[in-house]
C-alpha positions in Angstrom: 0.0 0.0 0.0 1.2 3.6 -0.3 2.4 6.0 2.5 0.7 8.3 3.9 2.1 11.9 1.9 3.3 14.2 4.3 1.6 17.8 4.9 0.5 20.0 7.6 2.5 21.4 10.9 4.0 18.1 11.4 6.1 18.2 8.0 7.3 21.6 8.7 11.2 21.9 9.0 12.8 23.1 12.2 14.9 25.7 13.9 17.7 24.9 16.1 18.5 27.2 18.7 22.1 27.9 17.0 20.1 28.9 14.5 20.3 26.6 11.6 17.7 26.0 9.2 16.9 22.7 8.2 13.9 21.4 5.5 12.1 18.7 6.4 10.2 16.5 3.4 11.4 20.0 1.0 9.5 22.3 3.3 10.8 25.4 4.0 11.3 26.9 7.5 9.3 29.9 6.9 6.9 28.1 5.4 6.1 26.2 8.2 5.1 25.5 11.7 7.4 24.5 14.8 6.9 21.0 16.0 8.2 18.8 18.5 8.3 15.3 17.7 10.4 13.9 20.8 9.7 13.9 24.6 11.1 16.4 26.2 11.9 16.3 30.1 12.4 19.2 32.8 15.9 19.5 34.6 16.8 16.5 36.5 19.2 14.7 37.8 21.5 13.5 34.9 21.2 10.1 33.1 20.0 8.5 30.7 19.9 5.5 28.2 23.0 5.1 26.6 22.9 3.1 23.4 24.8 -0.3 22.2 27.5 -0.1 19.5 26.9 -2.2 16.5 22.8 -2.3 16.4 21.6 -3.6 13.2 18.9 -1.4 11.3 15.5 -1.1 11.3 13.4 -0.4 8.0 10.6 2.4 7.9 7.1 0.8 8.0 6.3 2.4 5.1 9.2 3.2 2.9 13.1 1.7 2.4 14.4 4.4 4.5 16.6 2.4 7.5 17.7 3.5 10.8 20.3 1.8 13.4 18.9 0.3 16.1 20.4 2.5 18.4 18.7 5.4 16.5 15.2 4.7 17.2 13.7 8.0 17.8 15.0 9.5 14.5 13.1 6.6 13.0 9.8 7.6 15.0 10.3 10.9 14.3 10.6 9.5 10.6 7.5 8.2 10.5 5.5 10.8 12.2 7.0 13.4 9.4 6.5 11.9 6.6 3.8 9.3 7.1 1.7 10.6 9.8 2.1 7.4 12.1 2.7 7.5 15.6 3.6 4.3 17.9 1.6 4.3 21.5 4.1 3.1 24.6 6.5 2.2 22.1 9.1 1.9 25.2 7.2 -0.8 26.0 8.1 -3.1 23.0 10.4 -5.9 23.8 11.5 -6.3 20.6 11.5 -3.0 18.4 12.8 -4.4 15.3 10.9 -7.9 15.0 7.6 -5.3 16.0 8.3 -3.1 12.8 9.4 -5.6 10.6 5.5 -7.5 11.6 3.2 -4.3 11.0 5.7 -3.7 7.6 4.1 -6.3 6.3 0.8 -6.2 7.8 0.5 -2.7 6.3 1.2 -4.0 2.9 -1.9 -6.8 3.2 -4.9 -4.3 4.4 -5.3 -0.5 4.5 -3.8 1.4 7.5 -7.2 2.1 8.8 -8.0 -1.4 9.7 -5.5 -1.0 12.4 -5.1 2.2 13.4 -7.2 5.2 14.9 -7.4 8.3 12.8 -7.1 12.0 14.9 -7.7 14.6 13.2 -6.0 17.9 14.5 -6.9 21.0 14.0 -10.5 20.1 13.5 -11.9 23.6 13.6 -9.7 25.0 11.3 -10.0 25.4 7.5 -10.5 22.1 5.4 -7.0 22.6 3.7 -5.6 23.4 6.9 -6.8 19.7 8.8 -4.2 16.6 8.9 -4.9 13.3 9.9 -2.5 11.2 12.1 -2.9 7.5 12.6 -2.6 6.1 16.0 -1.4 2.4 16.0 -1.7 0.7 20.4 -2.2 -1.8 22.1 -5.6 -1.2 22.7 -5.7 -3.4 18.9 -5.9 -6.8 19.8 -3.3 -7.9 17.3 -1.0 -5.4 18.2 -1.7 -6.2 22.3 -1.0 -10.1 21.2 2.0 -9.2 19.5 3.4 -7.0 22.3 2.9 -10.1 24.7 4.5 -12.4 22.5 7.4 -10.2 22.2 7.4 -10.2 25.5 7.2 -13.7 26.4 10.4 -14.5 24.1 11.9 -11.5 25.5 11.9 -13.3 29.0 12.6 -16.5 27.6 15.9 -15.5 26.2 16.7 -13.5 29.3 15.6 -16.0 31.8 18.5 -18.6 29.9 21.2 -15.9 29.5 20.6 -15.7 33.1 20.6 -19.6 33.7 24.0 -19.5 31.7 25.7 -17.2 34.0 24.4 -18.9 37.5 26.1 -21.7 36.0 29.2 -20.6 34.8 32.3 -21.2 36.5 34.9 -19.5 34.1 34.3 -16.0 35.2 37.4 -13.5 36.0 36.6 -10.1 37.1 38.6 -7.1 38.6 37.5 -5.1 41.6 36.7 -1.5 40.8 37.8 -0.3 44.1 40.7 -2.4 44.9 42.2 -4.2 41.9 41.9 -7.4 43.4 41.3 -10.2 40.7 38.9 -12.8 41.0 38.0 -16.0 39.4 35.1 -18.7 39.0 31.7 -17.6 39.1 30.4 -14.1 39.2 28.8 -14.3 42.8 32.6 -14.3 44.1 33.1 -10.7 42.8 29.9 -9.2 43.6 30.0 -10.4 47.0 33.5 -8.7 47.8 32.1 -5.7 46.2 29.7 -5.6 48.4 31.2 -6.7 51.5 34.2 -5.0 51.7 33.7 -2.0 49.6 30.3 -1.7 50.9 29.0 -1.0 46.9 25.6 -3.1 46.2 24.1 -3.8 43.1 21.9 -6.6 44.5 22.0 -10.3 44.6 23.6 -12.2 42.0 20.7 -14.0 40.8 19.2 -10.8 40.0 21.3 -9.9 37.0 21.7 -10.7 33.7 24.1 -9.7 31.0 26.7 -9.4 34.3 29.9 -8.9 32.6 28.7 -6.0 30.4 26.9 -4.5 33.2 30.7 -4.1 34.8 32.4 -2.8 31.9 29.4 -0.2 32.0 30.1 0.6 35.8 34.1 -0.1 34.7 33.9 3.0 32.2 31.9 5.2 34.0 34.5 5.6 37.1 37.5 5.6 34.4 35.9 8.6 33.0 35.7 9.9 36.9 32.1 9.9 37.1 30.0 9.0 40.6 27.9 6.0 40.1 25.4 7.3 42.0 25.1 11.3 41.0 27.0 10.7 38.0 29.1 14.0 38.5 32.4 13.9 36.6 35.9 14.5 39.3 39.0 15.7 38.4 41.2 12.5 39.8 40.3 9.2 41.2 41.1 9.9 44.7 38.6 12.8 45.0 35.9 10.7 43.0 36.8 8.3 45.5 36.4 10.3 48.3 33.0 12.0 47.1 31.9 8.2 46.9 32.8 7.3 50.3 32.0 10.5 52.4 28.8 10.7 50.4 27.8 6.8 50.5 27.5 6.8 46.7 28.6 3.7 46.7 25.8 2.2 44.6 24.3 2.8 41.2 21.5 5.6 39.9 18.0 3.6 40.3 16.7 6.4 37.9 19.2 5.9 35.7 17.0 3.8 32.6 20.5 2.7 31.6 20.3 0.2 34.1 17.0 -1.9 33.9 18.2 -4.1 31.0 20.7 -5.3 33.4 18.3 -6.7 36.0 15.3 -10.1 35.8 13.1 -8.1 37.2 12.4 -5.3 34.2 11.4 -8.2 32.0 9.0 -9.9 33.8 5.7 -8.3 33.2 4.8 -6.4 30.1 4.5 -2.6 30.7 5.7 -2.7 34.5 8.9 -1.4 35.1 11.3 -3.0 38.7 10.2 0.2 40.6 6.4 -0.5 39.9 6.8 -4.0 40.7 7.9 -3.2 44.0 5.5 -0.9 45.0 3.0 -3.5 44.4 5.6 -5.3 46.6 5.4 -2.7 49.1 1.8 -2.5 48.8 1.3 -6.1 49.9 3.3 -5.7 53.0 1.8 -2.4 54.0 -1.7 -4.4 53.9 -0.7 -6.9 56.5 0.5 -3.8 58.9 -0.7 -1.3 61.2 -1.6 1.7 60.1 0.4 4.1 61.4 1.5 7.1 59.6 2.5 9.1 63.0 6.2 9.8 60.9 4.7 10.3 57.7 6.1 14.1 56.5 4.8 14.7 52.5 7.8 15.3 50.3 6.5 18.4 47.9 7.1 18.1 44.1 8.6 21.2 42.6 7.7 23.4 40.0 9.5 25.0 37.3 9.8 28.5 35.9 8.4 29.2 33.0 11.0 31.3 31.5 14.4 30.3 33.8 15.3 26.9 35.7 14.0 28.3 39.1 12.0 25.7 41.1 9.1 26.3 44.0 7.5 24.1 46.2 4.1 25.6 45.2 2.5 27.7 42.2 2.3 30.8 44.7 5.6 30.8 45.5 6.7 30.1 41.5 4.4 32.7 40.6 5.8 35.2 43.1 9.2 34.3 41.6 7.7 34.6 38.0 6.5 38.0 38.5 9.2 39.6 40.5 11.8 38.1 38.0 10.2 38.0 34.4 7.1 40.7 35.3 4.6 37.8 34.4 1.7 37.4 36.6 -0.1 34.1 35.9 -2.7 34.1 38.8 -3.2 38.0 37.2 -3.8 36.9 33.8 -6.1 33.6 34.6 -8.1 36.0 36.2 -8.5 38.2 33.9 -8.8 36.0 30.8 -11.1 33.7 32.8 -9.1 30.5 32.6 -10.8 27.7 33.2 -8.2 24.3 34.2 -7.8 23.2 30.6 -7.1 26.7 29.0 -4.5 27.2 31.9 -2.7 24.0 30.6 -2.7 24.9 27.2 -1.5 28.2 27.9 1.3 26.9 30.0 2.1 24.2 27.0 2.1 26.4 24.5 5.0 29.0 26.7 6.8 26.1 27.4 6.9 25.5 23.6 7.9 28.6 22.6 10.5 29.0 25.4 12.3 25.4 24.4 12.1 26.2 20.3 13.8 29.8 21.8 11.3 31.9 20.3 9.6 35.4 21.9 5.9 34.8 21.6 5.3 38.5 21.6 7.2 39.1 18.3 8.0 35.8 16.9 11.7 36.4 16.8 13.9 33.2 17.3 17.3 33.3 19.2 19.8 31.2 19.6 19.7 30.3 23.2 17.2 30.3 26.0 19.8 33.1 27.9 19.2 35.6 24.9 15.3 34.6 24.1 14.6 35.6 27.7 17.4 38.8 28.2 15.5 40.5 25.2 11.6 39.0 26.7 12.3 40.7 29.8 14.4 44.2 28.1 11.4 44.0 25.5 8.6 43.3 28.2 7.7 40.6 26.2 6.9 38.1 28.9 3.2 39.6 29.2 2.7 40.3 25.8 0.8 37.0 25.1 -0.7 36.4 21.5 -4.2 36.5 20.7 -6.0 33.7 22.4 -7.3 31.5 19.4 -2.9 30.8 19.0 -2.9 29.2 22.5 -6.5 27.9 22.6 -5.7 24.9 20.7 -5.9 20.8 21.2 -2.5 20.3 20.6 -1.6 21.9 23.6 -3.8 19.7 26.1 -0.3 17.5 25.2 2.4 18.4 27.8 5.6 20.2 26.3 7.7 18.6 29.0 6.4 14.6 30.3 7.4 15.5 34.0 6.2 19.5 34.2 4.7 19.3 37.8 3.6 22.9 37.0 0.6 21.7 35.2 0.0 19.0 38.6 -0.8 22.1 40.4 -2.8 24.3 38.3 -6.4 25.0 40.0 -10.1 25.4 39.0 -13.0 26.0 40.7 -16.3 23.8 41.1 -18.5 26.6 39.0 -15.8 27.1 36.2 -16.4 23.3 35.4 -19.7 23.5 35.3 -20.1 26.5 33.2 -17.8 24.8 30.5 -19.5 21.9 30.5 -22.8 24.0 30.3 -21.5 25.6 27.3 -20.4 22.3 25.6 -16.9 23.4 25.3 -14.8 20.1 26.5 -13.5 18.2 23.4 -14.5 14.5 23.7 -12.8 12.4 20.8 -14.4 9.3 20.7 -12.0 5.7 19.7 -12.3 5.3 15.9 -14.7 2.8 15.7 -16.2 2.8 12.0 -13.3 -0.2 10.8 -14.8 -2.3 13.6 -16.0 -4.5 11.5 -13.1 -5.4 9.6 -10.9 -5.4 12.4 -12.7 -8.0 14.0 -12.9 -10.3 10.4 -8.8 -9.6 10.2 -8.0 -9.9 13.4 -5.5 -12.7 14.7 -7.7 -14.2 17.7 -9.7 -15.7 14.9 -6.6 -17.8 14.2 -6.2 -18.7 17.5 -10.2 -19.4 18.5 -10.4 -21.9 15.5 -6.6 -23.3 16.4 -8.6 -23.9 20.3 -11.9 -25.3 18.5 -9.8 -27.6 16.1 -7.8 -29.1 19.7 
């Protein structure tokens, strides 16, 4: 079948904030909209997924264009650009290239809307000015059935690596704190680790993949980085210090780069080690008293919407907001009459703006954050919003950043809900159901209902 043919915002170049103009699908810059087609996080605590030399390739559902392995997100990206085709919870695949390489050739048997849900954005606007994107989840039965096989072979091959390495008595392995080698099975090295250098990665039995997941620690203290709060030292000894003064003795647990590394992350399909242990936790809190005498809340923070400064609350950012950048939030939902969901597309739509380093009051673009928000606050135009139907739209219910707490504490009151739902003005869009049909007549658990009848 053909592609999708690219048009709309989504297929508009981009902007870097050095400056640099790039064409996307032969689209012009000026001649089109700024999109962001990867998810974006707030400040944190550094980390992150690093990827694994040597991945093969990975074709394009819908064209011969390739991508490595360990450039997934440009092929994502890929698809959303020029075909219009966006993956749900595609961290959630076990196998990202066997998963392609199935709906590649599905595609190619039946028309893309027999599996996928069509959203239409900007449905209000013009005719020639609509696009429609096509949603392909698990919320398919053959595309949930495939993600759970995937996952079951996932495990399978994990759960024997791991078998291999319980049993293997050939292992040699250097300390990383003391030099001292050892030999025979892995268990011997871990426990010294943990023994005598106090440094804990968890039980032997736990991991898989063991000797890479050394080299990984291995290169990340050569290059004089903490384990824990991966800051980079100038020498060993004062990395070695900061470790032990500090009790940084163990790994990042919100480091992603880890989870491959440990049985647990495989087990169950969508669920990563952290949630199966609060079920964990869960279970064992049921069988206890409770008592939550010691119990002290531990506040999220906020961030600014034009600097890096965090608050405990939305008063206390907006104080900062105002004193700093003369931009009164509280002022302007007040006076704009902002219900909950205008206040979050407001705030999406800034954040936007702010991360593609363009002014929203003249539409200039810089080439850092630093200079966008020197000449927003010299040019006082932190308050000069644009004209509400430029903000008002659906696409910014969507979250510029996925961890922006700001939005977490955004308030409404009781009657502004029930005017806007008086006046009909919340968008419902409804699952694409019109293919149901033929999604039931094509779908695989016919195989597998006639494969049960036949037994």
């Amino acid at each position: 079948m053909a592609a999708p043919e690219t048009q709309g915002a989504a297929a508009g170049g981009e902007e870097d904030c050095e400056g640099n103009h790039s064409k996307v699908a032969g689209v012009s810059y000026e001649d089109s909209k700024d999109c962001i087609l990867e998810p974006l996080s707030l400040p944190e605590s550094p980390g992150g997924i690093t990827a694994l030399e040597g991945s093969p390739s990975v074709p394009c559902i819908f064209c011969e264009e390739h991508f490595p392995m360990d450039e997934q997100d440009k092929l994502l990206k890929h698809m959303i650009i020029e075909h219009k085709m966006v993956i749900a919870d595609v961290k959630l695949v076990a196998d990202f290239q066997r998963y392609i390489l199935y709906w590649r050739k599905r595609f190619t048997e039946q028309p893309i809307t027999d599996f996928c849900s069509v959203i239409r954005i900007n449905s209000t606007a013009p005719l020639e000015e609509q696009d429609n994107y096509f949603l392909l989840c698990d919320v398919l039965p053959e595309d949930r059935l495939l993600r759970e096989e995937l996952q079951k072979e996932r495990l399978k091959e994990i759960l024997e690596q791991q078998q291999q390495e319980r049993n293997d008595n050939h292992f040699h392995g250097i300390c990383m704190f003391c030099n001292e080698e050892f030999f025979g099975n892995r268990s011997v090295l871990l426990n010294h680790m943990a023994r005598e250098h106090a440094f804990n990665i968890g039980l032997p039995d736990n991991i898989v993949n063991c000797n890479e997941f050394l080299c990984t620690l291995q290169k990340k203290l050569d290059n004089l980085q903490c384990l824990y709060c991966e800051k980079t030292f100038r020498d060993k000894n004062t990395l070695k210090d900061h470790m032990r003064k500090k009790q940084h003795r163990r790994i990042n647990p919100k480091n992603r780069e880890y989870d491959r590394f440990y049985v647990i992350n495989y087990l169950e399909l969508g669920k990563s080690w952290e949630e199966v242990q609060l079920e964990d936790d869960r279970e064992l809190l049921d069988h206890q008293e409770d008592d939550w005498s010691d119990w002290e809340e531990r506040p999220d923070s906020a961030v600014c919407l034009f600097c890096e400064k965090q608050a405990e609350t939305i008063e206390k950012l907006c104080v900062h907001m105002e004193d700093a950048h003369e931009f009164d939030l509280l002022k302007i939902k007040s006076e704009l009459g902002l219900n909950f969901y205008q206040q979050v597309k407001l705030v999406n739509f800034i954040r936007r703006q702010i991360h593609q380093c363009k002014c929203y009051g003249c539409h200039v673009k810089f080439k850092s954050k630093a200079e966008l928000r020197t000449h927003m606050e010299e040019a006082k135009h932190t308050s000069l919003l644009p004209e509400r139907k430029t903000w008002d739209q659906p696409e910014y219910y969507f979250p510029t950043y996925e961890n922006d707490t700001l939005l977490c504490t955004l308030s409404d009151s009781e009657s502004d809900l029930t005017a806007q739902e008086q006046n009909g003005n919340i968008t419902i869009i409804s699952e694409d159901i019109s293919k149901l049909h033929a999604l039931k007549q094509s779908s695989i658990l016919n195989q597998l209902l006639l494969h049960e009848s036949l037994k």
